[in-house]
Every structure is written in structure tokens, then in C-alpha cells.
Kinemage of the C-alpha trace (Angstrom):
@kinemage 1
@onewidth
@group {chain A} dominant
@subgroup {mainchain}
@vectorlist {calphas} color= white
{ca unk a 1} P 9.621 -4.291 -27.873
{ca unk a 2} L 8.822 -7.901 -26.250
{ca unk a 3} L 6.414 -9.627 -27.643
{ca unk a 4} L 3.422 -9.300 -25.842
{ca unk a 5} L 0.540 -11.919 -25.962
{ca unk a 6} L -3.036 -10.983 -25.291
{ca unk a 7} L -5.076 -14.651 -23.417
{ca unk a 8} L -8.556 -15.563 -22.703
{ca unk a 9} L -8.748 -16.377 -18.710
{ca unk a 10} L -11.332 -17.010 -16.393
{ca unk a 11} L -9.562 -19.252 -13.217
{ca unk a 12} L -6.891 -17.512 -10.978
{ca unk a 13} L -4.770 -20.015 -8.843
{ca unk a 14} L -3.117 -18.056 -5.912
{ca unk a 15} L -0.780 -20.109 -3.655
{ca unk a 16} L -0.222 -18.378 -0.520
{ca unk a 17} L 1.867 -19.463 2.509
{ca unk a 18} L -0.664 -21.816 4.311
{ca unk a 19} L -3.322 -22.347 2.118
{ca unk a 20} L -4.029 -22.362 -2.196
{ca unk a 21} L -7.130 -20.347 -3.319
{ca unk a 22} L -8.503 -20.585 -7.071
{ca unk a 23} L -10.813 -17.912 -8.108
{ca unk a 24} L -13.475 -19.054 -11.075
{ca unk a 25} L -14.594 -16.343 -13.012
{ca unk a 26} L -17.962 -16.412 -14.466
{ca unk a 27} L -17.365 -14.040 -17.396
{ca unk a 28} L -13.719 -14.677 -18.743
{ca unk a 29} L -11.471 -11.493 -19.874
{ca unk a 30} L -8.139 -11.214 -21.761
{ca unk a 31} L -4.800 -10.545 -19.800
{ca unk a 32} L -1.560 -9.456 -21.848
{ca unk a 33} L 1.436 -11.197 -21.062
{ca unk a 34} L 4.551 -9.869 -21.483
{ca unk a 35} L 6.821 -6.999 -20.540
{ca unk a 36} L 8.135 -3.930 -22.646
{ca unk a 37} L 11.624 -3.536 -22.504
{ca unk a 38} L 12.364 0.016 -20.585
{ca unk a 39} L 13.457 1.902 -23.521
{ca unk a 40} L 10.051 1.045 -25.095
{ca unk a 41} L 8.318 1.890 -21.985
{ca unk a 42} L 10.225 5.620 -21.725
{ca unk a 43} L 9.408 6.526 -25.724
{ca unk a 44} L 5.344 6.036 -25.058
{ca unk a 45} L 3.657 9.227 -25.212
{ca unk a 46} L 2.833 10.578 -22.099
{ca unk a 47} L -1.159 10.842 -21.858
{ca unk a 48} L -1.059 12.996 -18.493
{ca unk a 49} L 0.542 15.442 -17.253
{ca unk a 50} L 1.003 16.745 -13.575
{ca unk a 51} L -0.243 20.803 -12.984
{ca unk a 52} L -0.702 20.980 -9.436
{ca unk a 53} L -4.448 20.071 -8.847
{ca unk a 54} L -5.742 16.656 -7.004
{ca unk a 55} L -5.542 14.746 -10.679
{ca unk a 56} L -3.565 14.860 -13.480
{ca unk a 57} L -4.829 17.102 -17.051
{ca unk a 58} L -5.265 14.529 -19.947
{ca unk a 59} L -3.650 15.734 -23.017
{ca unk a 60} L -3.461 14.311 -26.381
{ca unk a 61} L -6.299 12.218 -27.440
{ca unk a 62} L -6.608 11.056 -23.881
{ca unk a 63} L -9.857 11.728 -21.291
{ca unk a 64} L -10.245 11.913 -17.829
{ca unk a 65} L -12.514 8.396 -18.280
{ca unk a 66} L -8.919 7.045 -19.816
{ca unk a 67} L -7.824 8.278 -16.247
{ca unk a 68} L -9.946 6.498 -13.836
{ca unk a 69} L -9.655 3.832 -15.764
{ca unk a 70} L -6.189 3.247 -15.424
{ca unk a 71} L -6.926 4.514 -11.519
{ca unk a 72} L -8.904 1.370 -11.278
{ca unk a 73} L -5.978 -0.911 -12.518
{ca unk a 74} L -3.558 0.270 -10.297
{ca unk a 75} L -5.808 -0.103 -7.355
{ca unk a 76} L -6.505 -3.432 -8.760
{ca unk a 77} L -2.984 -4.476 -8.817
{ca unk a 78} L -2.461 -3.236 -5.895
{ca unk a 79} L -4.434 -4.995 -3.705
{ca unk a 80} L -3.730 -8.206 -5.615
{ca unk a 81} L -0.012 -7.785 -4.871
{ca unk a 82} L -0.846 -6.496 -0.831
{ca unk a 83} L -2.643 -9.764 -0.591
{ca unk a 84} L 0.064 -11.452 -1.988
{ca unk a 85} L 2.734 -10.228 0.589
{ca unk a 86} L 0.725 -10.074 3.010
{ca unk a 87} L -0.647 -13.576 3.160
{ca unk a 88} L 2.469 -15.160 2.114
{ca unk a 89} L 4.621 -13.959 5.265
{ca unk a 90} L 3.880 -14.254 9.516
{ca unk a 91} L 2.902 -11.022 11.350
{ca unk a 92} L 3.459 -10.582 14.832
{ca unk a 93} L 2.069 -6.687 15.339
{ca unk a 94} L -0.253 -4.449 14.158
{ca unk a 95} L 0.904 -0.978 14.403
{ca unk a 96} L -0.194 2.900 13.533
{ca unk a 97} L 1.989 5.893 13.568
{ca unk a 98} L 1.347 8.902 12.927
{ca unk a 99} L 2.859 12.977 12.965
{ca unk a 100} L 2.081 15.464 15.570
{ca unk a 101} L 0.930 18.195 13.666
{ca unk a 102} L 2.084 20.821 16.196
{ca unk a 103} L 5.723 19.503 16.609
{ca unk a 104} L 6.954 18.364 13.763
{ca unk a 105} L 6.261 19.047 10.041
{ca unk a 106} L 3.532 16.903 8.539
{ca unk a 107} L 3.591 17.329 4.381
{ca unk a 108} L 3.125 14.215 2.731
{ca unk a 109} L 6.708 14.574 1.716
{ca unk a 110} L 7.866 15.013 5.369
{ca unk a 111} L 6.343 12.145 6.879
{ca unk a 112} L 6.767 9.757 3.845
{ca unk a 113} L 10.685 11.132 5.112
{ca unk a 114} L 10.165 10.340 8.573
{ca unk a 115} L 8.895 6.737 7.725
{ca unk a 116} L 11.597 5.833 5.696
{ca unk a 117} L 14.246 6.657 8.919
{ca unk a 118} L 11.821 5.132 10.934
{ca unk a 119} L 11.891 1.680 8.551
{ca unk a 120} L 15.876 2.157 8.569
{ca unk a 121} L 16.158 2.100 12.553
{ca unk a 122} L 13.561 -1.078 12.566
{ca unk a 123} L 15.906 -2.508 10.128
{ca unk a 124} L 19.008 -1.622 12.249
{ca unk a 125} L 17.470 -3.124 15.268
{ca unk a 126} L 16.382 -6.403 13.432
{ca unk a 127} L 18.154 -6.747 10.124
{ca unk a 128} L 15.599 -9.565 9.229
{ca unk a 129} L 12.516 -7.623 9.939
{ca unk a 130} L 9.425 -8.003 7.383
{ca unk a 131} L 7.554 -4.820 7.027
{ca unk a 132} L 4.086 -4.187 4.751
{ca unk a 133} L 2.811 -0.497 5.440
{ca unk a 134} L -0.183 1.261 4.493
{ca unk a 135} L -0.298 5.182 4.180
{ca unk a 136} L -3.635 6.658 4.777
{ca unk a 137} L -4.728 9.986 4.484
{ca unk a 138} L -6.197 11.230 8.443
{ca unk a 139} L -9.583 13.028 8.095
{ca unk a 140} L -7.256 16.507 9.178
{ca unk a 141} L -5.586 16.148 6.066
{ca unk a 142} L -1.846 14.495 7.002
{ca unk a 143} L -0.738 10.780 6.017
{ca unk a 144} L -0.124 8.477 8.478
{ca unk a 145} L 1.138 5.231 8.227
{ca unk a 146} L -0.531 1.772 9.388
{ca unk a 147} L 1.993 -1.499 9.426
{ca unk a 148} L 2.135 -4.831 9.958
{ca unk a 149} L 5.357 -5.949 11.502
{ca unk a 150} L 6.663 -9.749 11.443
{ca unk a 151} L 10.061 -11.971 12.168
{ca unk a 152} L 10.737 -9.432 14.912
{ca unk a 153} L 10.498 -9.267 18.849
{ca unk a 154} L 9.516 -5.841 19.806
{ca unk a 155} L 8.667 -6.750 23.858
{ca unk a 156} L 11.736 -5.048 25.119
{ca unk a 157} L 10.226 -1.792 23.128
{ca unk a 158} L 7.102 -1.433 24.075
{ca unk a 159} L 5.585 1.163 26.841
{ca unk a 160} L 1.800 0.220 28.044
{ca unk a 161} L -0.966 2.336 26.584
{ca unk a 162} L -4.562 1.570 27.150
{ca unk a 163} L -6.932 -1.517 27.069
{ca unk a 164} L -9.428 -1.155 24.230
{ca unk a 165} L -12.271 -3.209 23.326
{ca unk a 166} L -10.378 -6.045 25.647
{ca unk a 167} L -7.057 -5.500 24.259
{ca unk a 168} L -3.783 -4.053 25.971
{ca unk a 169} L -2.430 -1.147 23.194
{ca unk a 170} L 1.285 -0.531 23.572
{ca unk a 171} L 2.798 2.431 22.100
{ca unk a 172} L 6.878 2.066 20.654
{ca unk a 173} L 8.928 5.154 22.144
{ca unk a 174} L 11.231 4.400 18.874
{ca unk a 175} L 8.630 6.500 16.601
{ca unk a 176} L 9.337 9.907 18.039
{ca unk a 177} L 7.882 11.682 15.608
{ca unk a 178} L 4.135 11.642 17.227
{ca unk a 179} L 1.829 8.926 18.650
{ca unk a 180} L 2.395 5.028 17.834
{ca unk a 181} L -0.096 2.501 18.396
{ca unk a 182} L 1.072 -1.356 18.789
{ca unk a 183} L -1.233 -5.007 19.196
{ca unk a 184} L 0.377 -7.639 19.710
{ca unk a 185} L -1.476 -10.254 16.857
{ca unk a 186} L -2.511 -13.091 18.706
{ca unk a 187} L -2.268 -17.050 17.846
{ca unk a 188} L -0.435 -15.526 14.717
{ca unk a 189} L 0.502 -19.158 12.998
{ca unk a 190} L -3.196 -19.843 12.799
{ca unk a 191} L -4.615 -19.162 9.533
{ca unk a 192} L -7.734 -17.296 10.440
{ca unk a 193} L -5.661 -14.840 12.320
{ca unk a 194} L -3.454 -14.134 9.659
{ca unk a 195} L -6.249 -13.428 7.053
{ca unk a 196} L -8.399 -10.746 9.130
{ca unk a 197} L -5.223 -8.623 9.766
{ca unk a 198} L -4.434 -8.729 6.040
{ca unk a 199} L -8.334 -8.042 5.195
{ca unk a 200} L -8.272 -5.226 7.497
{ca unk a 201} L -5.326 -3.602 5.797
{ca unk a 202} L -6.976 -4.085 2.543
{ca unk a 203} L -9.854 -1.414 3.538
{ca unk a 204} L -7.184 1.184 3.853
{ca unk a 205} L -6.514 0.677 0.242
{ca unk a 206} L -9.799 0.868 -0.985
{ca unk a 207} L -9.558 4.257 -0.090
{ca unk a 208} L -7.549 5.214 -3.111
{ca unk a 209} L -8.951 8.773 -3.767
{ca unk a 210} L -7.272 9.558 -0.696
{ca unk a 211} L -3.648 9.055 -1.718
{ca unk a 212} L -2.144 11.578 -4.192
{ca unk a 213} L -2.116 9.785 -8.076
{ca unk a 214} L 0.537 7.979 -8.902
{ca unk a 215} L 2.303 7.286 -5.443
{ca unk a 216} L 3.019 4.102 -3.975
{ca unk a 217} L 0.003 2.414 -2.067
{ca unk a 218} L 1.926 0.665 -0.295
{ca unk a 219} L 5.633 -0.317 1.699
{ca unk a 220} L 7.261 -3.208 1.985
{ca unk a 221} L 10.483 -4.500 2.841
{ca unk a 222} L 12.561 -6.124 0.390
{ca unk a 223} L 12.813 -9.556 2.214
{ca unk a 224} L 8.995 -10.623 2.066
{ca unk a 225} L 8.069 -13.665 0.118
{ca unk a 226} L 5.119 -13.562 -2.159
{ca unk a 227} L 2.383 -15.713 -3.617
{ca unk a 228} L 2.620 -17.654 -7.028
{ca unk a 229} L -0.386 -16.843 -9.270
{ca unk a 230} L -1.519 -19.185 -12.662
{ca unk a 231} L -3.993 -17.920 -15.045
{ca unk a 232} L -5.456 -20.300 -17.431
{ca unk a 233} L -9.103 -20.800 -19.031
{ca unk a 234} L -10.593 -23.977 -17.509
{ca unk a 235} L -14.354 -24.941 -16.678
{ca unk a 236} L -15.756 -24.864 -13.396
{ca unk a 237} L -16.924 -28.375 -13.361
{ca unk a 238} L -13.291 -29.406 -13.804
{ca unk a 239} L -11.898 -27.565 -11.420
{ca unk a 240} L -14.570 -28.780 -8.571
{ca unk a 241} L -13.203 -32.413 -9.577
{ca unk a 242} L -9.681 -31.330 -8.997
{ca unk a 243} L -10.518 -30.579 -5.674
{ca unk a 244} L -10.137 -33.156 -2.744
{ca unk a 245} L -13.469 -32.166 -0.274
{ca unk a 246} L -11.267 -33.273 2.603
{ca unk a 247} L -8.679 -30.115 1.382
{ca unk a 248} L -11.633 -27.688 1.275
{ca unk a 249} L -11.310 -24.465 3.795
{ca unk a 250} L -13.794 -22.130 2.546
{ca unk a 251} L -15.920 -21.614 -0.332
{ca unk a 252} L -18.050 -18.778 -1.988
{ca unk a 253} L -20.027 -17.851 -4.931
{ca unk a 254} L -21.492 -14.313 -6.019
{ca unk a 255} L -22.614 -13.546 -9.268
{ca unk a 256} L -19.451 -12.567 -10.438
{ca unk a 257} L -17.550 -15.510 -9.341
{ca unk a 258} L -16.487 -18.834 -7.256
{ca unk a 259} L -14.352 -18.938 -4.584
{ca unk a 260} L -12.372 -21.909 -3.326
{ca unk a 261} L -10.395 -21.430 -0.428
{ca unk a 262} L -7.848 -24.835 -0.118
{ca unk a 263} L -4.822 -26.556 1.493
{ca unk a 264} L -1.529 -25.624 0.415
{ca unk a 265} L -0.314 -27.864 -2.176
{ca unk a 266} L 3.084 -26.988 -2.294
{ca unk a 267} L 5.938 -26.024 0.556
{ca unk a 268} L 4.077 -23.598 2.846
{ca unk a 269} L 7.068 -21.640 3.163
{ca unk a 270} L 8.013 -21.379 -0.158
{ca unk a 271} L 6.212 -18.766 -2.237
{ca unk a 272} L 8.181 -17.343 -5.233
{ca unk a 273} L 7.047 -15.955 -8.370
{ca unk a 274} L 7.260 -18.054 -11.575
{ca unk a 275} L 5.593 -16.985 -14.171
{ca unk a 276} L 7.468 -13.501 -14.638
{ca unk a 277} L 5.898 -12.897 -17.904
{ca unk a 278} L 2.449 -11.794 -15.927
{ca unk a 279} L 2.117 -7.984 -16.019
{ca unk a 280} L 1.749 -7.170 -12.106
């Protein structure tokens, strides 16, 4: 087994594409650092087991609490790492599809299917295409997918739809499994932009209890870039001197935390991971 090291943290530096933001919490907590090795990993004892209903049974010395505990972590990591991708690459379109019910078969498994052909003829299209995808469970009961699509020019593609709220909707004949919904994202190298598409993503995985435990939250391509994070136990005083006013793009405080929104201080276009000992 790796050695694994437990830390006391309370300031989370994430560098993003156009812009740095540190996160001061108020209350520090201990992150592990550290991987186990895969052999370690596969000789743990399960503590759930899959029967066929919504959630998994606890056995063993585990409870359901144990459960939505670890529910909360993956959801947790989740989002951390959708931010990550999503505000370290350029989007260009906003897109939904989703399954007609009465044509075509619409199990979880089957359109999950249907997505991944769908990803492959994107890919074929545009082999440097950059892909983040949200499934989301429709209030009738079938997935469908929402997706932001970058490094791409899908103009040729695209068949009118209707103007909503002020905005022409296109729909992309290349889905032809159902009903596809396509914005064009406007002014998308301006920061501001970038961020409420991301944000609005994010409220599609808040809504956790309506993808099936233990399946992926999200989809990605494999050519995205993502953010560098640093963890480290500092005081909020000394961070707020560390900070040039002039670099200052947003800031905000609850009782939880600070947040301080900032230029980028590094490459804007380079965003790599480099601490690979963190556990997400």
C-alpha cells in the first residue's frame, strides 16, 4: 500500500484557464494524500452490495449513513473536477439531446449507448473536438444528455429551430435518435460568459439522487485540459497581502468561507495537474 498522509488544510488555490481563484476556509479539515496501489484497492472489503433497488444494501459493519456519506463525496468530487474541465477549456455551444420514447428504446443503458456513437461521429467529424456532458434524469423517467461543445464549427450542421427568450435554437440533424437542442454561446473568450455556462451545468449535478449510484456524473473527452489545485494551511490575513487589488475579479464571504476570484498567474492556456498525489 502507498503511503498515505492525512494534512490539516483550510486554503484551496484553483488555477483555471483565464483567471486563479483561492478559496479560504474558515474551519480547516484534513485531506489524505496519497493513492493505493490497485491491488490494495481490489482486496478492500466491499461495504455494499448491488440487489436491484434505487440504493445499494450495506453489509458488514457498514450503514446506510456510511452510504450517503460517501454519496456526498462523490458528488463533491464531482463537481470540483466538472468545474475544473469545464473552466479550464473554450465552449462554443450549448446543446441537449435527448430519446424519443416512442421510436427508439430509451433504458438508461440504451441511450448511455446511443451517446457514446453519437460522441464517436462528433469525434469523426472533428477529431479535435472537446466534449463535457451531463446526463440528467427527464421528469418521465429517461436520461438525457446536456453538453457543452468547444474547438469545433458546427454552422454547416445546424437546421433553425425556434427563437426563445431572444435567442435563435438550432437543432443538429446528426443526433437522430430524438430531439437536439443547440445555442450558439455568445462572446465565448470573455470570462463572464464562460463561467455562467459552466454554473448552469453544475445545477444538473446537484441533482445526484437522480442518477443511478455509482455511475459516472459526467462525460468528457479525453483531450480537455484541467485546472491545477494547491492545498495548504495558511491564514487569511496572509493571503489578502498576497493579493495585488489591481488583480482582483470578484470576491465573497459566507460564513463558511472567503472567496477570491483573481487574474491568472500562470499561462492561461496551460492547465495541467501537478500535484498527482491529491485524491480526486
Amino acid at each position: 500500500m502507498t503511503k498515505r498522509i492525512t494534512k490539516l488544510i483550510n486554503t484551496s488555490k484553483n488555477q483555471f484557464k483565464d483567471f486563479a481563484e483561492i478559496v479560504f476556509y474558515k474551519e480547516p479539515f484534513e485531506v489524505t494524500y496519497g493513492k493505493m496501489d490497485k491491488k490494495t484497492v481490489a482486496q478492500r472489503p466491499r461495504k455494499f452490495v448491488n440487489d436491484g433497488g434505487d440504493l445499494p444494501t450495506p453489509i458488514g459493519d457498514a450503514t446506510y449513513n456510511d452510504l450517503f456519506e460517501s454519496i456526498k463525496r462523490s458528488n463533491r468530487r464531482a463537481k470540483d473536477n466538472f468545474y475544473g474541465y469545464g473552466l479550464c477549456n473554450r465552449w462554443d455551444y450549448f446543446c441537449t439531446f435527448t430519446v424519443s420514447i416512442n421510436d427508439f428504446e430509451s433504458t438508461d443503458e440504451a441511450t448511455k449507448y446511443y451517446w457514446k456513437l453519437f460522441k464517436k461521429k462528433l469525434q469523426y467529424r472533428f477529431p479535435d473536438i472537446k466534449i463535457l456532458a451531463v446526463p440528467e434524469r427527464h421528469k418521465k423517467g429517461n436520461l438525457h444528455f446536456h453538453a457543452l461543445l468547444g474547438n469545433c464549427n458546427l454552422d454547416n450542421l445546424l437546421a433553425f429551430g425556434i427563437v426563445k427568450y431572444g435567442k435563435q435554437i438550432y437543432n443538429l440533424p446528426l443526433w437522430d435518435k430524438g430531439f437536439s437542442t443547440v445555442v450558439k454561446i455568445e462572446n465565448p473568450n470573455v470570462i463572464e460568459t464562460q463561467l455562467k455556462a459552466v454554473a448552469y451545468f453544475v445545477k444538473y449535478l446537484a441533482k445526484e439522487d437522480r442518477i443511478t449510484y455509482n455511475q459516472k456524473k459526467y462525460y468528457r473527452t479525453n483531450n480537455l485540459d484541467f485546472k491545477t489545485k494547491e492545498l495548504s494551511l495558511s491564514s487569511l490575513n496572509s493571503i489578502e497581502k498576497s493579493i495585488n487589488k489591481d488583480d482582483i475579479l470578484f470576491t465573497k464571504e459566507t460564513n463558511q468561507l472567503v472567496v477570491f476570484r483573481v487574474k491568472a498567474f500562470t499561462n492561461p492556456s496551460i492547465c495541467a495537474i501537478t500535484d498527482t498525489e491529491l485524491p480526486w
